[in-house]
FITI-327061 format. One line per field, with one value per atom (N, C-alpha, C, O): residue number from 1; residue in three letters; atom name; y, x, z. Coordinates in steps of 0.05 Angstrom, whole numbers. Each point is the difference from the previous one (the first is absolute). Layout:
<nodes>
num <- (NUM/...)
residuo <- (Ala/...)
atomo <- (CA/...)
Y <- (Y/...)
X <- (X/...)
Z <- (Z/...)
</nodes>
This chain:
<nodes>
num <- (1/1/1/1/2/2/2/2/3/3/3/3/4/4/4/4/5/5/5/5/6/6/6/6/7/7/7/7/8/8/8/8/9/9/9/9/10/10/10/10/11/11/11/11/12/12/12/12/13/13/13/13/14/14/14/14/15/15/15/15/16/16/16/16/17/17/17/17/18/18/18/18/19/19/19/19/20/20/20/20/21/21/21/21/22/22/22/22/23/23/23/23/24/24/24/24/25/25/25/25/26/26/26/26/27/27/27/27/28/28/28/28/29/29/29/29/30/30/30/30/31/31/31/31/32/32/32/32/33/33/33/33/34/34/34/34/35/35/35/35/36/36/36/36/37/37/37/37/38/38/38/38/39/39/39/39/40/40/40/40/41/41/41/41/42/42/42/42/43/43/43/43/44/44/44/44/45/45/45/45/46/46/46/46/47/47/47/47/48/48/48/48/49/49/49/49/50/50/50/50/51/51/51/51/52/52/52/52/53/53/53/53/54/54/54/54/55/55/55/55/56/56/56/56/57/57/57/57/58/58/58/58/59/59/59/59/60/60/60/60/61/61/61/61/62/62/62/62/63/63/63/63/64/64/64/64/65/65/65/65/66/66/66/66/67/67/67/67/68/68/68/68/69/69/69/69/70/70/70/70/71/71/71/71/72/72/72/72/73/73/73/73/74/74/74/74/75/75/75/75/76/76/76/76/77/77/77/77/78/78/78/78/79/79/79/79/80/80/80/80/81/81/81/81/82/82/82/82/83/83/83/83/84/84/84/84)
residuo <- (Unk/Unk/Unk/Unk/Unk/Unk/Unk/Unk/Unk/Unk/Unk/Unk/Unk/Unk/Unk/Unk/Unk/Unk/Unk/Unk/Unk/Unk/Unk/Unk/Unk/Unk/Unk/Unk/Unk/Unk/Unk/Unk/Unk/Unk/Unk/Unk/Unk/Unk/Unk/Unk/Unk/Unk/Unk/Unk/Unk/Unk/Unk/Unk/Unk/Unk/Unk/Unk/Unk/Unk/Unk/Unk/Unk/Unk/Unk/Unk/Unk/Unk/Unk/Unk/Unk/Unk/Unk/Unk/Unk/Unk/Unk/Unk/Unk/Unk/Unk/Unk/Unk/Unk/Unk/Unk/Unk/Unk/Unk/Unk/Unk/Unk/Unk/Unk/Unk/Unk/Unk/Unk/Unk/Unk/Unk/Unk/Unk/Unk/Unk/Unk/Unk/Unk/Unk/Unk/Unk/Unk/Unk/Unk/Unk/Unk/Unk/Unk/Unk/Unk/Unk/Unk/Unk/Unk/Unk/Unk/Unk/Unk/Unk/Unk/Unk/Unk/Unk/Unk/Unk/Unk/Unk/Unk/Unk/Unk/Unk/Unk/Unk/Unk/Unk/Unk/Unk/Unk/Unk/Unk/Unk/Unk/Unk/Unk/Unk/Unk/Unk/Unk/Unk/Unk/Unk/Unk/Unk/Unk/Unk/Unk/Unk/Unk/Unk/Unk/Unk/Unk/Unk/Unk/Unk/Unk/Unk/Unk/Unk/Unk/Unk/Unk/Unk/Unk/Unk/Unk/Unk/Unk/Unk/Unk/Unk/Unk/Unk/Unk/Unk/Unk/Unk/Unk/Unk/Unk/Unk/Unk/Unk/Unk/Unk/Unk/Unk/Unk/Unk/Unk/Unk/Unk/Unk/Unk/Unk/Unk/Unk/Unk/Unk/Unk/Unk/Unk/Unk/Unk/Unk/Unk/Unk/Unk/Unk/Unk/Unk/Unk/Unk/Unk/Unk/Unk/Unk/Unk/Unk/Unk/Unk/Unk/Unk/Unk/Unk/Unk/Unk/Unk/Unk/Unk/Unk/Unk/Unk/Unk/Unk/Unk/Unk/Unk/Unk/Unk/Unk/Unk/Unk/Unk/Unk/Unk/Unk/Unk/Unk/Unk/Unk/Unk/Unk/Unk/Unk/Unk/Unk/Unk/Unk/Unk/Unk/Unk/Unk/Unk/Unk/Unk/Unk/Unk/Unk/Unk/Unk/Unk/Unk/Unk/Unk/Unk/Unk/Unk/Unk/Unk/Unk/Unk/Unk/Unk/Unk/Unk/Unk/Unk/Unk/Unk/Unk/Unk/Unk/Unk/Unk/Unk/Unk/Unk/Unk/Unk/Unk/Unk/Unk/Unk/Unk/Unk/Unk/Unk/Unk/Unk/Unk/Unk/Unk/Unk/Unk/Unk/Unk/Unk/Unk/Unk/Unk/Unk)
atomo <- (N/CA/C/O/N/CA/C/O/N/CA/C/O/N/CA/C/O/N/CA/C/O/N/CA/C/O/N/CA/C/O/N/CA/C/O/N/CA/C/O/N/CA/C/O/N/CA/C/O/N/CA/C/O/N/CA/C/O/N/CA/C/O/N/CA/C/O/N/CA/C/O/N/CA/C/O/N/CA/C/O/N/CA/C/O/N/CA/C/O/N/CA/C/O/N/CA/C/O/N/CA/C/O/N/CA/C/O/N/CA/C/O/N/CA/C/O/N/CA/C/O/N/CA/C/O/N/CA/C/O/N/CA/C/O/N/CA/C/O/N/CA/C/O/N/CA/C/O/N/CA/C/O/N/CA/C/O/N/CA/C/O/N/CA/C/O/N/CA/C/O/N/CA/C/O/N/CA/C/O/N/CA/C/O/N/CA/C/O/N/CA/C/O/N/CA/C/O/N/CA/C/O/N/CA/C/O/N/CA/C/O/N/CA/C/O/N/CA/C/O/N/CA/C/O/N/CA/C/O/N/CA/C/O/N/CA/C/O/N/CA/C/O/N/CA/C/O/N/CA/C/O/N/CA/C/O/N/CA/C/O/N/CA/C/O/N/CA/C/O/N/CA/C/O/N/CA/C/O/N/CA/C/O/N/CA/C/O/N/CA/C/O/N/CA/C/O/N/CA/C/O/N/CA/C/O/N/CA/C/O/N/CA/C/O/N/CA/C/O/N/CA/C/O/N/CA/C/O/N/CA/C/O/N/CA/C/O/N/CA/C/O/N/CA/C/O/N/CA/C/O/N/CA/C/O/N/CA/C/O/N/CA/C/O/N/CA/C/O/N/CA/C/O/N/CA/C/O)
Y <- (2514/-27/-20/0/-14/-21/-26/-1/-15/-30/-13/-5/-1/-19/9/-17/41/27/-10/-3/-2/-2/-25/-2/-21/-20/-11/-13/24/5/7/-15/40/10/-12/4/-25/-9/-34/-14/14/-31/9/-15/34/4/1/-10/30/7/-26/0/-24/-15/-17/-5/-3/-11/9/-14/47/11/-11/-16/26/0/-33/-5/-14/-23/-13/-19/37/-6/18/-12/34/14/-14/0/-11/-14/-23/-1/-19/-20/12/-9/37/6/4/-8/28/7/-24/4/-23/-20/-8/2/-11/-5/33/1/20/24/13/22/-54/6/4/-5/14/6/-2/16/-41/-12/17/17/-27/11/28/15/-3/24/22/14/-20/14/-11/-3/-8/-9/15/6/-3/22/26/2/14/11/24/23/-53/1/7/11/-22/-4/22/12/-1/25/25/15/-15/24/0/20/-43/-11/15/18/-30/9/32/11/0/40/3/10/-16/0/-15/9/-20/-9/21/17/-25/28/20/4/10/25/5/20/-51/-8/6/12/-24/-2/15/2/8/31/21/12/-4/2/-3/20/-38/-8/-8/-13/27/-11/-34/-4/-14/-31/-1/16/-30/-13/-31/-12/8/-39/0/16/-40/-11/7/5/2/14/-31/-21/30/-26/-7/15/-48/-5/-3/8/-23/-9/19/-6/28/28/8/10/-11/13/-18/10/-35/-21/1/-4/14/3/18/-6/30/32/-3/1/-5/-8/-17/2/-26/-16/14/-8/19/12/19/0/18/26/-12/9/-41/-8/-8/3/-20/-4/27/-3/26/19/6/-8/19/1/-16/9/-37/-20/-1/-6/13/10/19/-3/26/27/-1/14/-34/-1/-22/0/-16/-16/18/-1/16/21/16/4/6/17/-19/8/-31/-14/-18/-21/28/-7/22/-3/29/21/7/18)
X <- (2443/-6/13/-4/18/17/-26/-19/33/-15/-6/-22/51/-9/-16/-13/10/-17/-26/-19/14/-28/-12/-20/37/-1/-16/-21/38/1/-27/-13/-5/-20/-26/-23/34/-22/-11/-20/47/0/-17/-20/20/-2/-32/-16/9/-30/-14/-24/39/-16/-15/-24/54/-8/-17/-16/16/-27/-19/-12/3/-25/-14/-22/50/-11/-12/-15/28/-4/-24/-18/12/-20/-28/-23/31/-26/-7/-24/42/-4/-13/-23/32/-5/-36/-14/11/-33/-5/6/-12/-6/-15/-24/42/3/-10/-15/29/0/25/6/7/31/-20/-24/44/-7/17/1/15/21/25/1/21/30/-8/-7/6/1/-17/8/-29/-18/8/-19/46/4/28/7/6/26/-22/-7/-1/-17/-8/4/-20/-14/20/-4/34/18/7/-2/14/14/-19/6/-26/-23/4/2/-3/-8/28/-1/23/21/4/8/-16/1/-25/2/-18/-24/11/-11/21/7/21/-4/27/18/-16/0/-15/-10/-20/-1/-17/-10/8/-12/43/19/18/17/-22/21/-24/8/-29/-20/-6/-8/9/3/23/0/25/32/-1/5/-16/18/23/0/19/9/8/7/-14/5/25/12/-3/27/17/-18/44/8/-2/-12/24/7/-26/-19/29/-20/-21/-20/20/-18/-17/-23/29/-9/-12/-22/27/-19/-19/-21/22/-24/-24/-23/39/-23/-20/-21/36/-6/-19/-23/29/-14/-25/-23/38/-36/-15/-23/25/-20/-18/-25/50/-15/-24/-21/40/-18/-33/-20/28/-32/-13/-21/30/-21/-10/-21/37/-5/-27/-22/30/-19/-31/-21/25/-19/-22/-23/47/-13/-17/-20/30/-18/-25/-21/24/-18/-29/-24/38/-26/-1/-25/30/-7/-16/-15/20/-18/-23/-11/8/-26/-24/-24/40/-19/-17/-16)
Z <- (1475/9/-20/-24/38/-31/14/15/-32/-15/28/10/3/24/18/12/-8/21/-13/16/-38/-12/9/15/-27/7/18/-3/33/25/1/14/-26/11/-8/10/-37/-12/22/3/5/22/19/4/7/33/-4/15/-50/3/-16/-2/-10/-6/29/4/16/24/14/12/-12/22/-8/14/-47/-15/12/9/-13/10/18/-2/31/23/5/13/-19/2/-13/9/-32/-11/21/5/10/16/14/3/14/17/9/18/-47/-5/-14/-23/25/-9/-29/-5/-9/-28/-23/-20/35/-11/-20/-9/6/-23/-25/-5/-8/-30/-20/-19/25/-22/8/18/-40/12/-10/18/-46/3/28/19/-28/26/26/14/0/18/18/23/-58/4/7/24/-40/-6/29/8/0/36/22/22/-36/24/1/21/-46/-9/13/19/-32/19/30/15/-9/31/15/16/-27/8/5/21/-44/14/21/22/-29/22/26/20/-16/23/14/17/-32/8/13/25/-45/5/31/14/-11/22/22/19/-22/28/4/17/-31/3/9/21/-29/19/28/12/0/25/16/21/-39/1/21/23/-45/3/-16/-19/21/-15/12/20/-45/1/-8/-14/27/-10/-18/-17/2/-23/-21/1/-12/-24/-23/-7/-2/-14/7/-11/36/20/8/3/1/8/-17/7/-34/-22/-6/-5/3/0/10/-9/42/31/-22/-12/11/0/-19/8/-41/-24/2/-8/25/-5/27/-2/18/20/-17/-2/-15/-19/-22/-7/-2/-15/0/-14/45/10/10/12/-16/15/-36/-10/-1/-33/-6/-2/1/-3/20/-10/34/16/-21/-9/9/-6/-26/-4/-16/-35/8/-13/35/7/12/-7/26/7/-29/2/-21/-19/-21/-18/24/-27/21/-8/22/19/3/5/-12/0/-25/1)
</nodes>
């Protein structure tokens, strides 16, 4: 993986983390825990929809969808674990 590849992965999972926190409402947790959220979110999503073979859109745009969907189920999922 070179630099810009990284770069690249650290953008996509800061924006999920972000959109996913909007999403569950005020569930961000600053930039680090936001990449963080996105980055998790992002294989969990993949892994989701490849499961049920979706695929969303290719591109950046595509990994955004993909990542912050993964991210809000992520976020979902620690929400039911710290309720119990």
């Amino acid at each position: 993986m070179n630099i810009e590849s990284m770069i690249v992965m650290l953008v996509i999972g800061a924006i999920a983390g972000w959109l996913a926190g909007l999403i569950m409402k005020g569930r961000g947790m600053g930039l680090l825990g936001n990449i963080i959220v996105g980055i998790v979110g992002s294989v969990l999503g993949s892994y989701l929809f490849g499961l049920v073979d979706i695929v969303i859109m290719g591109g950046l745009i595509g990994s955004i969808i993909t990542a912050t969907i993964g991210a809000v189920v992520l976020l979902f999922v620690i929400g039911l674990i710290k309720k119990a």
